[in-house]
N, C-alpha and C positions, 0 to 999 in steps of 0.2 A: 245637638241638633236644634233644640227649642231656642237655644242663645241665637243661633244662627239666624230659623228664622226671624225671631222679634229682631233682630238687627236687620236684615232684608228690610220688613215690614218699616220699619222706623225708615229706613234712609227711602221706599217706595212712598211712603208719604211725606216725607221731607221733598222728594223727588217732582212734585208737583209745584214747587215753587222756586223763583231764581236762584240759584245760588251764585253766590261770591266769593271769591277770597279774600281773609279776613288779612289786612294788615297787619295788625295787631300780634299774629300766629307764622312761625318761621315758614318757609312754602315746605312741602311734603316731600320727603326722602323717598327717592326710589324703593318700588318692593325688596320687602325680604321675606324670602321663606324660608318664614321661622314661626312659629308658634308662640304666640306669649298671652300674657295679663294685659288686657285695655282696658281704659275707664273711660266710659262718653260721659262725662257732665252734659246732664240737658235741666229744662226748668227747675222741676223739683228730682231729687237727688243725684244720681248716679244708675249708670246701667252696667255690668261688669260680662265682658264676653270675652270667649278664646276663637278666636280664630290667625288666619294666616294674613289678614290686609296689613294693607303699609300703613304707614302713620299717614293720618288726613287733614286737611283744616279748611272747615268751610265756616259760614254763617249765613242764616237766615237772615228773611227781607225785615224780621223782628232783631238782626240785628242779637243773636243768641248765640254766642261760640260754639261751635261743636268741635271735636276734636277726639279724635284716638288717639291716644297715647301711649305709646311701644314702652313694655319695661326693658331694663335690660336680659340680654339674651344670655343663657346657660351655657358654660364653655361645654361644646361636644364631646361626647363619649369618645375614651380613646379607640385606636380600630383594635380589634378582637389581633388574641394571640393567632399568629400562624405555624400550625402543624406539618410537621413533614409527614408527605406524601407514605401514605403505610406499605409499601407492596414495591418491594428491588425490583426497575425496569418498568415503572411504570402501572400496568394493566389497566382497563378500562370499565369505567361504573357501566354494569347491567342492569341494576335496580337503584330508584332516588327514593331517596327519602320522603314519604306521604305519610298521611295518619294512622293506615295499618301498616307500613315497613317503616319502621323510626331509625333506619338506618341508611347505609350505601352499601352495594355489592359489587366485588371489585374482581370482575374477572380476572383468572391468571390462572396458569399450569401450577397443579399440584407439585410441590417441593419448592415453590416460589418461595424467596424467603418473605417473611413478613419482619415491617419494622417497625421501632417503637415512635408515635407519632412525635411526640414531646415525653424530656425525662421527668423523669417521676419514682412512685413506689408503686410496688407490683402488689394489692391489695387481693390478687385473686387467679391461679392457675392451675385449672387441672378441667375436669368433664365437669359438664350442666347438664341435666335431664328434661332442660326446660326446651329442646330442640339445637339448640349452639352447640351440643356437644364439648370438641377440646376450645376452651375459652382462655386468655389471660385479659385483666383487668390492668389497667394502669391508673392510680391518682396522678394527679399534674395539679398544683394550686387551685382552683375553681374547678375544672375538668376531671370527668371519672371516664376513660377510654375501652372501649369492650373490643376484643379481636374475638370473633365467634366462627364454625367451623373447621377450624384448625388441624392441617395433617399431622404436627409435632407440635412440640412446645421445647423451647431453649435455653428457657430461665424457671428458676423455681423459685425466684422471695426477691429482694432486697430490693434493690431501685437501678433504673436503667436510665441511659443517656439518650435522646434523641436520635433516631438513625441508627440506634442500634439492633441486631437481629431478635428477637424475642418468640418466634414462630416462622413455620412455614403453612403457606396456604393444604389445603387440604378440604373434606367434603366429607366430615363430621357430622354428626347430629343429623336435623332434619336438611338435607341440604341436596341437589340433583346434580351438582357440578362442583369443580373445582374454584372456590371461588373466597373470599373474604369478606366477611360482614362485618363493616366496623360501624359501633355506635359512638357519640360522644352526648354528654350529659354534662349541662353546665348548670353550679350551682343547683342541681335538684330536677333540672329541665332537661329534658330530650330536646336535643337542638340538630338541625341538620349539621353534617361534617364538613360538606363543602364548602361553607360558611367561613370554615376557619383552617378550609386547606387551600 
């Protein structure tokens, strides 16, 4: 935010006098929003800011280049794995994911089957005392998957396929209705699911 301003400040008093386009400097590239590393050369050294402007080039009536300079931009993150939908037929999220529910809650009729979102290893199946009741866990690469309330459970170890049945809905543990609490945790982070469903 400090960068921000003194760069405001810099170009509001720069702003008080003609400017020009400098010959010498290519004409400026259309915006991109992108975030990078610029270097204004002005008299005595350098001013180093991050912001979103496009490349600039003007010069003062002193006749002093100024210039932003875009470094090159980072190839984008690839998009996020997509999960299949946990809950045969559908059902519909009653709760989103906020800072006290770090999950989604997926209405559906008790004996709904439940499915495994992405395959993986089954790291974890049987009761929680922590309110989840009948829980299975699933590893997936980066992703640790939680199925919490659980009326049954349909696997007991090894590793399961995507889409395959691993539970039916139920109202287990601390829970008022038939419904499915799935969390997902990436690398270490409590992330929303619908992110990556």
């Amino acid at each position: 935010m400090k960068r921000l301003l003194l760069l405001l400040g810099l170009v509001l008093i720069m702003g008080t006098f003609q400017w020009t386009a400098s010959a010498a400097l290519p004409p400026p590239t259309p915006a991109v929003p992108i975030a990078a590393e610029y270097e204004l050369p002005v008299n005595r050294g350098s001013l180093s800011v991050r912001d979103n402007y496009p490349p600039v080039a003007v010069s003062t009536p002193e006749l002093v280049p100024v210039a932003i300079m875009l470094a090159k931009p980072e190839a984008p993150p690839p998009p996020p794995p997509m999960l299949v939908w946990p809950v045969a037929g559908g059902g519909r999220v009653v709760t989103y994911f906020s800072g006290w529910h770090q999950a989604i809650d997926i209405e559906s009729g008790c004996g709904t089957a439940v499915l495994a979102a992405a395959g993986g290893a089954i790291t974890y199946a049987g009761w929680k005392d922590n309110g989840g009741g009948l829980v299975v866990e699933i590893a997936s690469g980066d992703f640790l998957l939680s199925y919490n309330h659980l009326g049954a459970i349909a696997v007991g170890g090894g590793s399961v396929a995507a889409g395959q049945v691993i539970a039916y809905v139920g109202m287990t543990g601390l829970a008022t209705g038939c419904h499915l609490h799935f969390g997902t945790i990436v690398n270490g982070v409590v992330v929303d699911p619908l992110a990556y469903l």
